[in-house]
Backbone bond lengths (Angstrom), bond angles and torsions (degrees), N, CA, C in turn:
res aa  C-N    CA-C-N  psi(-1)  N-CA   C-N-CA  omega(-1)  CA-C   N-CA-C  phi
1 X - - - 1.444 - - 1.524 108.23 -
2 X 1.476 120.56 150.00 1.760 125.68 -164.81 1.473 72.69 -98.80
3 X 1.617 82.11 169.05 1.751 112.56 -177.28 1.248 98.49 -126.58
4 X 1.338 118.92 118.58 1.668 114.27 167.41 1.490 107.37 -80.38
5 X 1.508 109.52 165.20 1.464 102.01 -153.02 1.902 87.84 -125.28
6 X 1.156 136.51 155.81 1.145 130.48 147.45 1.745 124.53 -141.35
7 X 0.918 120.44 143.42 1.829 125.75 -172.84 1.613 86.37 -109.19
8 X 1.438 104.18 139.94 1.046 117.56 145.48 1.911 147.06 -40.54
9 X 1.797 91.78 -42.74 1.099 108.08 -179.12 1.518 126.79 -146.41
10 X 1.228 126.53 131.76 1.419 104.13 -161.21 1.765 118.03 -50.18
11 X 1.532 103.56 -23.90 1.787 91.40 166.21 1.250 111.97 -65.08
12 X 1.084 106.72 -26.14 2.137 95.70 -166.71 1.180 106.39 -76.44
13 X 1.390 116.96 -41.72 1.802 115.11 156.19 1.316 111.65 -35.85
14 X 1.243 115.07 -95.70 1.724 122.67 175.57 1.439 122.44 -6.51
15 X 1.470 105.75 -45.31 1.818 106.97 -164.05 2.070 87.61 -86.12
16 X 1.595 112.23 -47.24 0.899 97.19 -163.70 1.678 129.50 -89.36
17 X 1.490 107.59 16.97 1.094 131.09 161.14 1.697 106.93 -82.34
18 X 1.189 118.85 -68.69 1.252 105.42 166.24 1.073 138.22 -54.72
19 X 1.657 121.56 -6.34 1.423 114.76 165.28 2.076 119.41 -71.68
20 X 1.380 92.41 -17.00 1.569 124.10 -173.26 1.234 112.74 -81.57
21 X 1.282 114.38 -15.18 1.816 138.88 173.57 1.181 115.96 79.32
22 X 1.917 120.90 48.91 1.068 122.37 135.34 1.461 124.94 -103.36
23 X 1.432 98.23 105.66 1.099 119.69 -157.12 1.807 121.44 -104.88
24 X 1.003 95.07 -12.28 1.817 112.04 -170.79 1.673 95.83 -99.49
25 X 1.435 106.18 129.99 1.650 112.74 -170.71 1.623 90.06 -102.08
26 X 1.326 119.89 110.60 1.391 138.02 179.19 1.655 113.12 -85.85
27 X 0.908 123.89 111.76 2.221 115.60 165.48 1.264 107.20 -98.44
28 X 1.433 111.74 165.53 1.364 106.02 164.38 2.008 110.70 -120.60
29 X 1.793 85.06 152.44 1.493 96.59 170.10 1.259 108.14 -118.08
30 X 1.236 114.37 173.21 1.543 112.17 164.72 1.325 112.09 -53.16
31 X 0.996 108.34 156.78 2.051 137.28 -152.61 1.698 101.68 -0.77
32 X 1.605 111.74 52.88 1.620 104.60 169.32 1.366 105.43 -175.71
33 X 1.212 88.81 174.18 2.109 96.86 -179.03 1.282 115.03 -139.24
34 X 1.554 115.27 120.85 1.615 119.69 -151.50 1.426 90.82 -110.74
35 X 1.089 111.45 161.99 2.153 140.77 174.56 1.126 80.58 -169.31
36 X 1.288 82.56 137.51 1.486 124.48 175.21 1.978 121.92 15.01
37 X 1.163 106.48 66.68 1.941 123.25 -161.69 1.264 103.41 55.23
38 X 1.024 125.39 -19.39 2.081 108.91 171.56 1.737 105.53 -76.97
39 X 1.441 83.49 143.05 1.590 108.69 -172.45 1.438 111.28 -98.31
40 X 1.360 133.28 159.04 1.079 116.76 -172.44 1.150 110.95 -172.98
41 X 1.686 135.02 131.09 1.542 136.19 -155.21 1.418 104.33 -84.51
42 X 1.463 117.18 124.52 1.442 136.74 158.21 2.099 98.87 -8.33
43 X 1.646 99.63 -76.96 1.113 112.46 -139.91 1.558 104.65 -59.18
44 X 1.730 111.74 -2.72 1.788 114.75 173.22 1.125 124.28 -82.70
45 X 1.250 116.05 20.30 1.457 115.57 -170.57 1.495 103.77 -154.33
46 X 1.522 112.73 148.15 1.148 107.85 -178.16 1.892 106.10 -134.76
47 X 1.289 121.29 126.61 1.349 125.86 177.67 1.506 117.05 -43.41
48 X 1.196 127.63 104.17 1.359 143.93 -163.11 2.240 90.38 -86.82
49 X 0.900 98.77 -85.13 1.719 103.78 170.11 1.598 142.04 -109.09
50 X 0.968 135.30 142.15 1.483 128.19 178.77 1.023 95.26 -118.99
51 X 1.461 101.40 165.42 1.890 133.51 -163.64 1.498 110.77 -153.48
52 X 1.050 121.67 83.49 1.640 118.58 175.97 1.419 119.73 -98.96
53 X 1.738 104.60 143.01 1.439 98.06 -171.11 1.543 87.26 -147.91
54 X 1.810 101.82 136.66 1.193 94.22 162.06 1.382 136.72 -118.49
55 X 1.763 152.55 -173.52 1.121 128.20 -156.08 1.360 94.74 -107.92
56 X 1.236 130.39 126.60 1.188 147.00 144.01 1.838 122.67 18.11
57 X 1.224 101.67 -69.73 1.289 116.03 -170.67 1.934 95.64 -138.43
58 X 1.151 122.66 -41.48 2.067 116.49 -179.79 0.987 90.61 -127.50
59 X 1.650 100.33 135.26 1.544 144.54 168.45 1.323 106.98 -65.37
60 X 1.326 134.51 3.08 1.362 137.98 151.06 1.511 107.56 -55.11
61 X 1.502 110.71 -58.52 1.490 105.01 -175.20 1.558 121.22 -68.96
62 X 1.253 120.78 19.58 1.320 112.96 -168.38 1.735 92.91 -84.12
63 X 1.230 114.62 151.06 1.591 112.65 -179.51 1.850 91.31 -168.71
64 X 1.601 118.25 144.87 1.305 143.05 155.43 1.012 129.26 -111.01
65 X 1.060 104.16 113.52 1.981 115.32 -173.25 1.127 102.81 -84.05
66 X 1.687 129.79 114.10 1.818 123.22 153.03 1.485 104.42 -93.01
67 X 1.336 90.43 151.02 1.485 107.59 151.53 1.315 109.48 -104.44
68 X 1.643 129.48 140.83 1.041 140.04 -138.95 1.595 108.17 -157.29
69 X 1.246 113.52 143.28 1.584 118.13 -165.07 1.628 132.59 -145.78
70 X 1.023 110.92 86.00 1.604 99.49 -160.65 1.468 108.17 -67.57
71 X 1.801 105.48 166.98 1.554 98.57 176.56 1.575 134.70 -87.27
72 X 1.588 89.38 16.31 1.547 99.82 159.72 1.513 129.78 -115.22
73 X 1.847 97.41 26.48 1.245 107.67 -177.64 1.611 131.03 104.30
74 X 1.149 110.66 -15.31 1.576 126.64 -168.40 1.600 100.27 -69.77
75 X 1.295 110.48 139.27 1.632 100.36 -167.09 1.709 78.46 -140.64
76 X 1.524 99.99 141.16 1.258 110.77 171.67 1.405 119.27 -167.91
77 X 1.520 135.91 -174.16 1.462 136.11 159.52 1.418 126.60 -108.29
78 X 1.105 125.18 153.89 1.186 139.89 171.74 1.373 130.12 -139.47
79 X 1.408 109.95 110.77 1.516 115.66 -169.85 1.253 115.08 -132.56
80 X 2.013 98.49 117.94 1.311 124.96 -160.35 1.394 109.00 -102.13
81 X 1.182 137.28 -146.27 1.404 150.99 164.84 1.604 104.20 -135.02
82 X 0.812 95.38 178.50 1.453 102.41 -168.80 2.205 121.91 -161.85
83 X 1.188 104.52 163.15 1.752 92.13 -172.61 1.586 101.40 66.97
84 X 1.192 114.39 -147.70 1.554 125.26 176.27 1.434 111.44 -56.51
85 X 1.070 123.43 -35.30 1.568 121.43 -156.37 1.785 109.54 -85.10
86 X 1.381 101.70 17.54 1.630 111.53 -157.03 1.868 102.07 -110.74
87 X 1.270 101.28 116.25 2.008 90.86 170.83 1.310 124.80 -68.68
88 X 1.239 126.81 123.36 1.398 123.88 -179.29 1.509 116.71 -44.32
89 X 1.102 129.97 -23.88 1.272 134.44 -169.99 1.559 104.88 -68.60
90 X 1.690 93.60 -42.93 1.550 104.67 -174.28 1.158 117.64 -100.78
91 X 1.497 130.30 -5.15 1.497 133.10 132.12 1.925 120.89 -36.80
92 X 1.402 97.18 -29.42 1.759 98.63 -160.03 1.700 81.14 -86.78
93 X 1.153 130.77 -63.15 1.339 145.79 180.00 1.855 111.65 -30.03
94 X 1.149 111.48 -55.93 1.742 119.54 160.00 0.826 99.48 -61.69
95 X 1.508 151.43 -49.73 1.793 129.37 -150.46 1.653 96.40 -86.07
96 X 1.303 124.97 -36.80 1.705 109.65 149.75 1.109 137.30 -69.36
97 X 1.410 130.06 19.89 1.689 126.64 142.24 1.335 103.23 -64.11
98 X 1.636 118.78 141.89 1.011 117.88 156.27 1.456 116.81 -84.75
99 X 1.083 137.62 145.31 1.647 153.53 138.75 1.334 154.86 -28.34
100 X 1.028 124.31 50.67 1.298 139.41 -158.34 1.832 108.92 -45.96
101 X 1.157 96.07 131.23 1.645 106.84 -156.61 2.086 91.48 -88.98
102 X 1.315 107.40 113.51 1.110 125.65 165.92 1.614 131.22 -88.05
103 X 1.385 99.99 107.74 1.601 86.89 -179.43 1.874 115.39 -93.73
104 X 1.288 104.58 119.43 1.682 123.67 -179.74 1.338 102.67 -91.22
105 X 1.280 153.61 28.80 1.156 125.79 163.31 1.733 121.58 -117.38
């Protein structure tokens, strides 16, 4: 049986994703995903976990933490916004991660 996982806070995610060895801090641009000035195509990587949190009282704080994985191994995070607080550019950019099929039962 899978274990769903949850952090309290998007730092507690962050540190404890990187203790797990995603370690590469990923952003997104339009149609790509940068670390450190290297560029890099959506379609190589596929979202290993999500983490959603929302803000309390402003939709500013809403933010989703992935963990993220290329297919040559590159393990890292990426933390977007989400709902309103999200750029379309970088909405189009997430809907090309692929998805890693989790079995929960």
């Amino acid at each position: 049986m899978g274990t769903r996982i949850h952090y309290e806070t998007v730092t507690e995610a962050l540190r404890q994703l990187k203790e797990r060895g995603y370690t590469k801090d990923f952003n997104l641009q339009s149609n790509c995903i940068v670390c450190n000035g290297e560029k890099y195509n959506p379609e190589d990587f596929e979202i290993v976990e999500v983490f959603r949190y929302e803000g309390n009282s402003d939709p500013a704080d809403e933010a989703t933490v992935y963990a993220i994985e290329s297919g040559s191994g590159m393990k890292g995070v990426l933390v977007a916004g989400y709902g309103p607080s999200i750029e379309p550019a970088a909405a189009e950019t997430i809907k090309r991660l692929q998805t890693r099929k989790i079995d929960l039962d």
